[in-house]
C-alpha positions in Angstrom: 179.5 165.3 144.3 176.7 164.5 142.3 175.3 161.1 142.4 173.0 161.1 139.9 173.5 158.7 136.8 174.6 160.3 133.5 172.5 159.8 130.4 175.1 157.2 129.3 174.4 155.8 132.5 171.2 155.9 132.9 170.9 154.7 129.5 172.6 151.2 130.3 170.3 150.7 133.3 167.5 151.3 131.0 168.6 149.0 128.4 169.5 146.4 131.2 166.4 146.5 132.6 164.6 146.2 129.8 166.0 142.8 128.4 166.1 141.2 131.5 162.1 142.3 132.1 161.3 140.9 128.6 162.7 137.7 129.8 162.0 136.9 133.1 158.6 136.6 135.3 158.3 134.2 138.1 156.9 131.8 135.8 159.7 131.7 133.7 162.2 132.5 136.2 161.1 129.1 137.9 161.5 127.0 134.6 164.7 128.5 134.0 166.4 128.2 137.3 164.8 124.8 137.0 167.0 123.5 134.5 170.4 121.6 134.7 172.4 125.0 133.7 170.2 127.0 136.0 170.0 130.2 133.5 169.1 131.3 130.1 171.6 131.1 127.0 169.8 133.6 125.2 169.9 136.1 127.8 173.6 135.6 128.6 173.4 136.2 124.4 171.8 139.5 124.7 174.1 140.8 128.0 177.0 140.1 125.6 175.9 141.4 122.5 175.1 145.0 124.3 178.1 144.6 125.9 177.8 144.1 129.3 180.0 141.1 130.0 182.6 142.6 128.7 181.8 146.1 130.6 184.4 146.9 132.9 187.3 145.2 130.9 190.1 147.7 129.2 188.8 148.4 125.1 192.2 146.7 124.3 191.3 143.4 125.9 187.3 143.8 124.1 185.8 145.4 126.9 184.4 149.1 126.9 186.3 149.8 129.9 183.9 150.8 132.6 183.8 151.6 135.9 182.1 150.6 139.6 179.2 152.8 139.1 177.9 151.3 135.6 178.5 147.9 137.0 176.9 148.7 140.0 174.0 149.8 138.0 174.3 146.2 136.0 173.9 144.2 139.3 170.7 146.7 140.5 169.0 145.5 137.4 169.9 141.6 138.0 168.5 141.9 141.2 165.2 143.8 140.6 164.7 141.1 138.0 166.0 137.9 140.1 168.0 137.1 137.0 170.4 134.0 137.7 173.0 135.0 134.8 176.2 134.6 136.5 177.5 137.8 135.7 178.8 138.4 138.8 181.1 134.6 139.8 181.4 133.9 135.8 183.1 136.8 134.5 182.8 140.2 137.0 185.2 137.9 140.0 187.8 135.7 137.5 188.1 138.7 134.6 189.1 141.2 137.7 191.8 138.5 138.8 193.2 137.9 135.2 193.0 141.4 134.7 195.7 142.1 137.4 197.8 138.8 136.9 197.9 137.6 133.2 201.0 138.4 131.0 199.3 139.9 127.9 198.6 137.3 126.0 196.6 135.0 128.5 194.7 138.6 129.7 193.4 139.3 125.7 192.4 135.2 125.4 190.2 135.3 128.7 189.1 138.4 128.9 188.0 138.4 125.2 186.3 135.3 125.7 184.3 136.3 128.7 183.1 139.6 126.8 181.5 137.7 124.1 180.1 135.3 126.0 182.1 132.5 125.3 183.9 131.4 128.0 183.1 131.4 131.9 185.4 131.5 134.4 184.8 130.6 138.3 186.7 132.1 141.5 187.4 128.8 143.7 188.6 130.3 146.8 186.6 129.1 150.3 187.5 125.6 151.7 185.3 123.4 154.4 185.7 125.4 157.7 186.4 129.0 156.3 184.6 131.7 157.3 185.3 135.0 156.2 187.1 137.1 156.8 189.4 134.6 157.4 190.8 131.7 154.5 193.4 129.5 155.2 193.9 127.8 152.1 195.3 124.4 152.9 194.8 123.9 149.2 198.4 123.4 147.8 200.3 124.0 143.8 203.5 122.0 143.5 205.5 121.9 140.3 202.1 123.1 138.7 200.2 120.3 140.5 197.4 121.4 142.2 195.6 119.2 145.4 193.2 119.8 147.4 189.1 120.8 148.0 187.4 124.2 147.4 183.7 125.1 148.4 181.1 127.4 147.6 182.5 128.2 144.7 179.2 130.3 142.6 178.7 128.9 139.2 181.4 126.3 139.1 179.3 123.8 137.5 179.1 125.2 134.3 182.7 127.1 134.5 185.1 126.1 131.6 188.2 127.2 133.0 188.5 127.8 137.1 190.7 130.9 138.8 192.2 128.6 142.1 193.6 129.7 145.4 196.8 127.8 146.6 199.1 127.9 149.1 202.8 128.0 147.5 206.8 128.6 148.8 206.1 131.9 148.5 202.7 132.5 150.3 199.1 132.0 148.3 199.3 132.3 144.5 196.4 132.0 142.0 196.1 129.2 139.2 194.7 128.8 136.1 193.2 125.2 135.4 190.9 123.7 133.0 187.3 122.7 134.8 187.6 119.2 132.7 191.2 118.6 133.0 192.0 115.1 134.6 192.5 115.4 138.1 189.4 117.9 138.5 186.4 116.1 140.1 183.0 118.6 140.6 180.2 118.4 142.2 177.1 120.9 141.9 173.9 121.7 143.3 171.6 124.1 143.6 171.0 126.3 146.8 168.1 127.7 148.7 167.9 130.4 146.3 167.6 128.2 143.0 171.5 130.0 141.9 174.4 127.2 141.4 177.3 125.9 143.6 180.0 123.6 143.3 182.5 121.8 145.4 186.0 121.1 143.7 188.4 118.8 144.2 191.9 118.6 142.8 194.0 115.6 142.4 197.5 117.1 140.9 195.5 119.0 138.3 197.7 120.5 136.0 197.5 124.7 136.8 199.2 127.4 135.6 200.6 130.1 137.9 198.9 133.6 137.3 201.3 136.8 137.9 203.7 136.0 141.0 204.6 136.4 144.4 201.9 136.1 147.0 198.2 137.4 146.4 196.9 137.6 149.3 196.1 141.1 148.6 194.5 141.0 145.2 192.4 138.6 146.5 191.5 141.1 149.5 190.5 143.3 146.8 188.4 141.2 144.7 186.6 140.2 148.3 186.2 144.1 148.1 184.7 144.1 144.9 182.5 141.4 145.2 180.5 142.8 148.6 180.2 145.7 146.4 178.6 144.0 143.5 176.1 142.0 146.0 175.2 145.2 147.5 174.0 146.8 145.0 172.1 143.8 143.5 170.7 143.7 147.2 169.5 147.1 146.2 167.7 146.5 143.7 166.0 143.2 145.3 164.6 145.2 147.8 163.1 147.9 145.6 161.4 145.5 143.6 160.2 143.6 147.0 158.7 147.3 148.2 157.1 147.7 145.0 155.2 144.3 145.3 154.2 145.0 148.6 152.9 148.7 148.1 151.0 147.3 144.7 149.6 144.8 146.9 148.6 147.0 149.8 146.9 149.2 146.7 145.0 146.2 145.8 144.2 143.6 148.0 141.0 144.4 150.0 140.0 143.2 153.5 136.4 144.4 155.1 135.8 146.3 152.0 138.5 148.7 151.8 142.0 148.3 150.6 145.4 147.1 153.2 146.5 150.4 152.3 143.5 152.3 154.6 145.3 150.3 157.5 147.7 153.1 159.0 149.6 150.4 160.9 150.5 148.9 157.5 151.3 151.9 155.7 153.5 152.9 158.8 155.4 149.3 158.1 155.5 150.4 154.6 157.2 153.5 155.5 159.8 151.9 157.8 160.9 149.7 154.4 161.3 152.4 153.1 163.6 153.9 155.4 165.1 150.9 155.6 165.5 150.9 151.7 167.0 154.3 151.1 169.7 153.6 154.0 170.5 150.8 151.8 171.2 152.5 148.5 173.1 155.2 150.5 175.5 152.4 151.9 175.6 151.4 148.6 176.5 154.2 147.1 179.1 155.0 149.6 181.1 151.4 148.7 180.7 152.3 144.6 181.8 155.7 145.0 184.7 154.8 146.7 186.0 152.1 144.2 185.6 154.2 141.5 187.9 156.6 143.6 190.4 153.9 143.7 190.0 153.0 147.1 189.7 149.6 147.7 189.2 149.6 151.6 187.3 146.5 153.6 186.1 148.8 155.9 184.3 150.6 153.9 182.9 147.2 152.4 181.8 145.8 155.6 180.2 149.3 156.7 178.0 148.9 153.5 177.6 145.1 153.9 176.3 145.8 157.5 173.6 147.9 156.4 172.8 145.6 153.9 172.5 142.8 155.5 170.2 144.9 158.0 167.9 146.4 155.8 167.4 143.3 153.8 166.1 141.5 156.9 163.4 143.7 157.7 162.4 144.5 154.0 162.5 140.6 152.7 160.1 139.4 156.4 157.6 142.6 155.9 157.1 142.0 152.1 156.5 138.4 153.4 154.3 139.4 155.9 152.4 141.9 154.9 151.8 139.8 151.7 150.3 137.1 154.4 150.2 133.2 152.6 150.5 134.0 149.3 154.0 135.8 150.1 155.2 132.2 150.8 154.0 130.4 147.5 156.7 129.2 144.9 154.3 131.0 142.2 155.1 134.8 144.3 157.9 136.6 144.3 158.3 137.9 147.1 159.6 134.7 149.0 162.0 134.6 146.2 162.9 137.7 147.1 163.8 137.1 150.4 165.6 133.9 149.7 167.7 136.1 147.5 168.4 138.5 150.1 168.8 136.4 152.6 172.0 134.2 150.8 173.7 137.7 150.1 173.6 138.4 153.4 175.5 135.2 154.1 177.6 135.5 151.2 181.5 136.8 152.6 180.0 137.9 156.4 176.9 137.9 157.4 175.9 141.0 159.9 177.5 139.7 163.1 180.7 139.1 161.0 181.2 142.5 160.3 179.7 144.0 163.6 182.8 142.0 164.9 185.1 143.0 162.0 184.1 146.5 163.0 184.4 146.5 166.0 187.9 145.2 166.3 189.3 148.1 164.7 187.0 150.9 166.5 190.8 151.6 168.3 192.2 152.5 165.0 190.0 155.8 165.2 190.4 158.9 167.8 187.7 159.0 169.8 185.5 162.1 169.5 184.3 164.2 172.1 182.3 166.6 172.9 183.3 170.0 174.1 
């Protein structure tokens, strides 16, 4: 298999990169994250105008109908650049689940919209108590009523219309309801790593069912989907937080020579490294196999593992090795880390999927050695 990018691909990285590194600094990153919205307008502009919102969507619904690895290569870019754009829980997350449930002419509406840009959509899934891999959405839809409280749920502040979870007659459907419609009460806030949350509440808000019969499943999948999107922008936060650190270890001097003469350091260099390129392989590993068509959880939480591994011991040694100054607001490093460290909480952290692991270890024969 070859797992370089094409020159299409590599192309889209390039072009990805390079709006979001016009953009964004730490200086403007913090003014921008400071906000009330929490991102930029005119970088969600640009993402839409090259088409990358509406990148994995089919070309009839105004998408270019792309697969895992370009948007794979998408969230790298994001997280290199720390970018708070809510590709990922604004149009990646809700356009996959209208994608598999909308009759034609609800599918063409949303996903049109979220291609240009004009629409976002949030996934309101996880209620108080959850904690993946299990949901048990007590959150009910009666006679297209919908009660009860979602949490967690990325980017539903600024969401127009909201992809809800609800337990029904016939197991857990998903619902379409408008974010202002009466009987929808929000409240957002901002977490540890300056990105934006909401909590939900539904009074019988009118919803509209999506597909039928229970979706247990396609929600499985999108879990898939989504540990798959956050490890590859966990990729490309820890390249950018090895970079910093070698370009500091190049520069910074102590008793007259630079950090970099220090073989201790360089030695914790390396073992980032190591810990970097196990990362990207896991990675790659979880992209490859969705754009196979296999949408296994194993597989997710193999990569996941890593990745929550790896970005412990990258995020603390660019801290530490930066010393101080990797703990000032005006670095980027401790950004970096705060990053890192809420994907690794995001669906599982490590010990979730050592133990999600674990529990199917009898599924497999056991080798042995002859």
């Amino acid at each position: 298999m070859d797992f370089e990018l094409s020159d299409e691909q590599t192309m889209l990285r390039d072009t990805v990169r390079e709006v979001l590194t016009r953009k964004y600094d730490i200086e403007t990153l913090r003014a921008v994250t400071d906000t009330e919205l929490g991102w930029d307008k005119g970088v969600w502009k640009s993402l839409a105008d090259i088409g990358i919102l509406g990148l994995t969507f089919p070309e009839d619904d105004g998408g270019m109908g792309a697969g895992p690895v370009e948007f794979t290569s998408v969230m790298t870019e994001l997280g290199r650049a720390l970018a708070p754009e809510p590709y990922l829980d604004a149009v990646l997350v809700p356009g996959s689940l209208i994608a598999a449930t909308g009759d034609d002419d609800t599918r063409a509406e949303l996903l049109g919209g979220l291609a240009s840009g004009e629409l976002l959509m949030a996934f309101a899934h996880l209620e108080a108590g959850d904690r993946w891999p299990g949901a048990k959405v007590a959150t009910t839809a009666t006679d297209g009523r919908i009660n009860g409280t979602k949490v967690l749920v990325g980017h539903g502040d600024c969401a127009d219309k909201l992809v809800v979870s609800a337990r029904t007659d016939d197991g857990v459907g998903l619902f379409l309801v408008d974010a202002d419609a009466e009987g929808v009460t929000r409240t957002g806030y901002r977490t540890h790593d300056r990105r934006r949350g909401a909590q939900i509440e539904f009074n019988d808000a009118a919803a509209v069912r999506l597909g039928s019969g229970d979706a247990t499943q396609l929600i499985s999948d999108a879990e898939v989907g989504i540990q798959t999107a956050l490890c590859a922008e966990a990729v490309g936060a820890m390249e950018r937080s090895l970079d910093l650190t070698v370009e500091y270890l190049k520069t910074r001097k102590q008793f007259g020579v630079t950090l970099s003469h220090f073989q201790t350091l360089t030695q914790r260099a390396a073992d980032m490294y190591a810990q970097l390129e196990l990362a990207r392989s896991m990675s790659l590993y979880a992209t490859t196999a969705l754009a196979d068509g296999i949408c296994d959880p194993t597989i997710a939480s193999r990569a996941k593992l890593q990745i929550c591994r790896s970005a412990r011991v990258i995020g603390q040694e660019a801290v530490q090795m930066h010393g101080g100054i990797g703990m000032t607001a005006e670095y980027p490093v401790g950004h970096y880390l705060s990053r890192l460290t809420a994907i690794s909480h995001t669906l599982g952290d490590a010990a979730d999927h050592v133990s999600v692991l674990a529990r199917s270890v009898g599924d497999y024969e056991m080798v042995t050695v002859g």
